[in-house]
N, C-alpha and C positions, 0 to 999 in steps of 0.2 A: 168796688167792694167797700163797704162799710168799714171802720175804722174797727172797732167793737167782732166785726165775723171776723175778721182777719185775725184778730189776737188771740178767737177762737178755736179758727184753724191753725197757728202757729204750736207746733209740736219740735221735739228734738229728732230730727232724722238720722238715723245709725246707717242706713243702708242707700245706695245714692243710684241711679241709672248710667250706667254708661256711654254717657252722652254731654256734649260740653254747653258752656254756657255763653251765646252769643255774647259777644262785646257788648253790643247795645244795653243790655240786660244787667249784664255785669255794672257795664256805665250808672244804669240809673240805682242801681243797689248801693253800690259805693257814694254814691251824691245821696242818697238817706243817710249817712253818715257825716257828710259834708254839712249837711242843713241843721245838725244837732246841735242843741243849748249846750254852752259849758258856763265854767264857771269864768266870770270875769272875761266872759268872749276869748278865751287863750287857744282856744283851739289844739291844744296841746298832743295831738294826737297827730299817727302817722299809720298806714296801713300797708302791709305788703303781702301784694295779692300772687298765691303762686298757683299756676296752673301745670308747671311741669311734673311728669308721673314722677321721673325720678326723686326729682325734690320731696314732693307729696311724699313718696315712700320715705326718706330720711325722715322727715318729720313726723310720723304714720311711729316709726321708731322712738323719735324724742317724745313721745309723747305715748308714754307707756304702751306702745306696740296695738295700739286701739284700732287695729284693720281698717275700719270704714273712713279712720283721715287718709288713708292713703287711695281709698276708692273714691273719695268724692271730688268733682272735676277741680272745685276751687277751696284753697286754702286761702283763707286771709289770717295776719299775725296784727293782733291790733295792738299797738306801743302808745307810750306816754313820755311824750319828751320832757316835760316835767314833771317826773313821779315823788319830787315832794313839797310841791307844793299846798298849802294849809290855809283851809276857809278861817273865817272868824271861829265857825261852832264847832273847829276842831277837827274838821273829818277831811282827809287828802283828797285831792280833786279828780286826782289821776285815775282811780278804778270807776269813782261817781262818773267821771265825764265819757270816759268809755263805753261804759256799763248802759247808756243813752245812744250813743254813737253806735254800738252793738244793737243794739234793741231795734234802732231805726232800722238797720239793716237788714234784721230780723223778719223786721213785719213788711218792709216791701218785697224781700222774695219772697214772703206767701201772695203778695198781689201781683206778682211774675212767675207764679207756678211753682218754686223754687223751696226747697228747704233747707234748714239750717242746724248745727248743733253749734254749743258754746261748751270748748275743750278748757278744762281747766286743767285738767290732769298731766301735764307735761313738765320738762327740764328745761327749763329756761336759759341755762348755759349752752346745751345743747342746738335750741331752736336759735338763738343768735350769731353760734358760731355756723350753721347752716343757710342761713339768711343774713351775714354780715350785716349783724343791727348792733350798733356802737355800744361798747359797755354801758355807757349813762343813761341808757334809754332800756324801759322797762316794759317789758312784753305781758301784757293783763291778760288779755285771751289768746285765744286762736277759734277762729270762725270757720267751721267747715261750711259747704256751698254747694248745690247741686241739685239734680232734680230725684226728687224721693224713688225709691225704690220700695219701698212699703209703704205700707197703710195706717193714718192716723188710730190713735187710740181710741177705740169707741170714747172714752169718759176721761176728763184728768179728775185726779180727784184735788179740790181746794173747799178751803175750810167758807161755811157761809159767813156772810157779811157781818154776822149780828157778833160773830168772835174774833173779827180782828178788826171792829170801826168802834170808835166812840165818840163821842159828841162832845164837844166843847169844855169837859175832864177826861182823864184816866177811867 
């Protein structure tokens, strides 16, 4: 599939099949995350992939009680073991480098059938003390994972080119 359809078809999935996601699959989802740019190569990232209902369910909770994390087969909790680390131009590494790291991951389950939502809305006390993820390390997303249970949106709407590109000024 085309690099360009795929980010076409890439939607937020709320509703997931109950059905799980072979390892292999999982495997190559998780290595699109492995193969992303950071900054200064740090790699500073850490993923924990949960596939247990019960867990799912706790989390499904820390994460303002949003039903469909606890329906979808795989939760990933994406961390920054440097979360303050600081480029030249001022901007922390830690959300830019994930936020890449997610994305990758993103767009290979649309080319393994697969769909995904990016949970911002959660308790980060909460999801750590449930995933025994060390105080110093800082949890940016949470990646739900599975295969859709609904149907993309006929249209997303985004703004055309000619109002958010400019050429060579402001």
């Amino acid at each position: 599939m085309a690099v360009l359809k795929v980010i076409k078809n890439r939607y937020s999935v709320r509703a997931y099949q109950d059905r799980a996601v072979a390892p292999e699959v999982l495997q190559t989802v998780i290595e699109a995350a492995r193969l992303a740019p950071s900054a200064r190569n740090m790699q500073d990232w850490r993923f924990v992939v949960v596939q247990d209902a019960a867990r799912r369910q706790q989390l499904m909770a820390a994460a303002n009680n949003q039903a469909f994390v606890a329906k979808a087969p795989v939760v990933i909790a994406c961390c920054a073991t440097q979360p303050d680390y600081v480029m030249r131009c001022g901007q922390r590494t830690a959300p830019i480098d994930l936020a890449i790291a997610i994305d990758h991951m993103t767009l290979q389950a649309v080319e393994e059938g697969l769909g995904t939502c990016w949970i911002g809305s959660f308790y980060e006390d909460q999801v750590k003390t449930i995933l025994g993820i060390p105080d110093e390390v800082v949890i940016i997303e949470l990646l739900t994972l599975g295969y859709p249970a609904d149907t993309p949106p006929a249209s997303k709407h985004r703004q055309p080119l000619a109002e958010i590109v400019a050429y060579e000024k402001w």
